[in-house]
C-alpha positions as CSV (number, residue, x, y, z in Angstrom):
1,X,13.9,10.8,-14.5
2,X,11.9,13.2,-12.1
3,X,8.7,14.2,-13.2
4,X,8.6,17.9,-14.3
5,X,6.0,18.9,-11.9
6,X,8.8,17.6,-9.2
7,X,11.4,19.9,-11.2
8,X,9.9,23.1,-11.8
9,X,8.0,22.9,-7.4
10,X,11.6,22.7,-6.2
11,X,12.8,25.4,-8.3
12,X,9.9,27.3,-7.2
13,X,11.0,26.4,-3.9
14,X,14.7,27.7,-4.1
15,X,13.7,30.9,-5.8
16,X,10.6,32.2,-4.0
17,X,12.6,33.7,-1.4
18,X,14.8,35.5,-3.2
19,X,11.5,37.2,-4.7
20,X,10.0,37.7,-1.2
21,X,13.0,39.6,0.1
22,X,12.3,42.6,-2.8
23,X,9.0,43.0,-0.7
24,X,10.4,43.3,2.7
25,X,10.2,46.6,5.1
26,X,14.2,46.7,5.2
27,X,14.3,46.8,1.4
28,X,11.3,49.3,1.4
29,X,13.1,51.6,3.5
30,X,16.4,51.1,2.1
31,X,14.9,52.2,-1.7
32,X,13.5,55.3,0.5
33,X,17.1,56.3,2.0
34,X,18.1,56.4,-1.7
35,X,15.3,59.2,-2.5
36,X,12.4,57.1,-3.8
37,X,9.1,58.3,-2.7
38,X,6.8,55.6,-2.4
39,X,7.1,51.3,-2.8
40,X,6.0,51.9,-6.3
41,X,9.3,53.8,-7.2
42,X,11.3,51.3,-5.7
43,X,9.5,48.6,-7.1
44,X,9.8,49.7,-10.4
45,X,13.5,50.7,-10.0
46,X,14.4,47.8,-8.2
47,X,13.1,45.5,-11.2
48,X,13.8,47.4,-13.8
49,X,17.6,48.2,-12.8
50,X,19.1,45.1,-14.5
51,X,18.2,46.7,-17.9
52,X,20.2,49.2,-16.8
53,X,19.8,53.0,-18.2
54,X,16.4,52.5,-20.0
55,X,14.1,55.1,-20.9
56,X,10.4,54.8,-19.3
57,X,9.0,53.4,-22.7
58,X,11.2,50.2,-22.5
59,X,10.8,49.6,-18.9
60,X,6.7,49.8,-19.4
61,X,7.4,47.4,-22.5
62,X,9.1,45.4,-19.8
63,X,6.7,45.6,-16.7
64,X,3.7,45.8,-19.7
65,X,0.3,44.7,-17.9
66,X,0.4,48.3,-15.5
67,X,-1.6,51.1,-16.7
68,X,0.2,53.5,-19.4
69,X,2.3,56.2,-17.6
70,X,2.2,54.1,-14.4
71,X,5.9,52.7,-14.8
72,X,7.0,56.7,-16.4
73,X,5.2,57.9,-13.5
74,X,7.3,56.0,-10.7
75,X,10.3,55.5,-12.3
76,X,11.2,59.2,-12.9
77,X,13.4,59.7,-10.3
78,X,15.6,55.8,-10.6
């Protein structure tokens, strides 16, 4: 059996792009053609969208080490 370590590097390995293409120019601009102002607001929307129709208080549970209002403050407008 493979040593954890060995494990958990190659899932690191399969799954670190994925997360690197959510901070690309093209996606960027793509959240902007939909209306967001700013990379925060398509950050936050971007992550948060998988929990679907969530009031601001749920996604700052979610996304809770930012500064209170930050997430309300960005994801207004997703």
């Amino acid at each position: 059996m493979a040593h954890p370590r060995v494990k958990i590097r190659r899932l690191f390995e399969l799954i670190e792009p994925i997360a690197t293409v959510s901070f690309s120019e093209e996606v960027d601009r793509a959240f902007c053609d939909v209306g967001m102002r700013d990379f925060w607001d398509g950050y936050f929307a971007g992550r948060a969208a998988p929990l679907g129709l969530a009031p601001a208080e749920v996604v700052h549970a979610a996304f809770y080490n930012f500064a209170e209002g930050e997430v309300a403050r960005h994801i207004r407008g997703a």
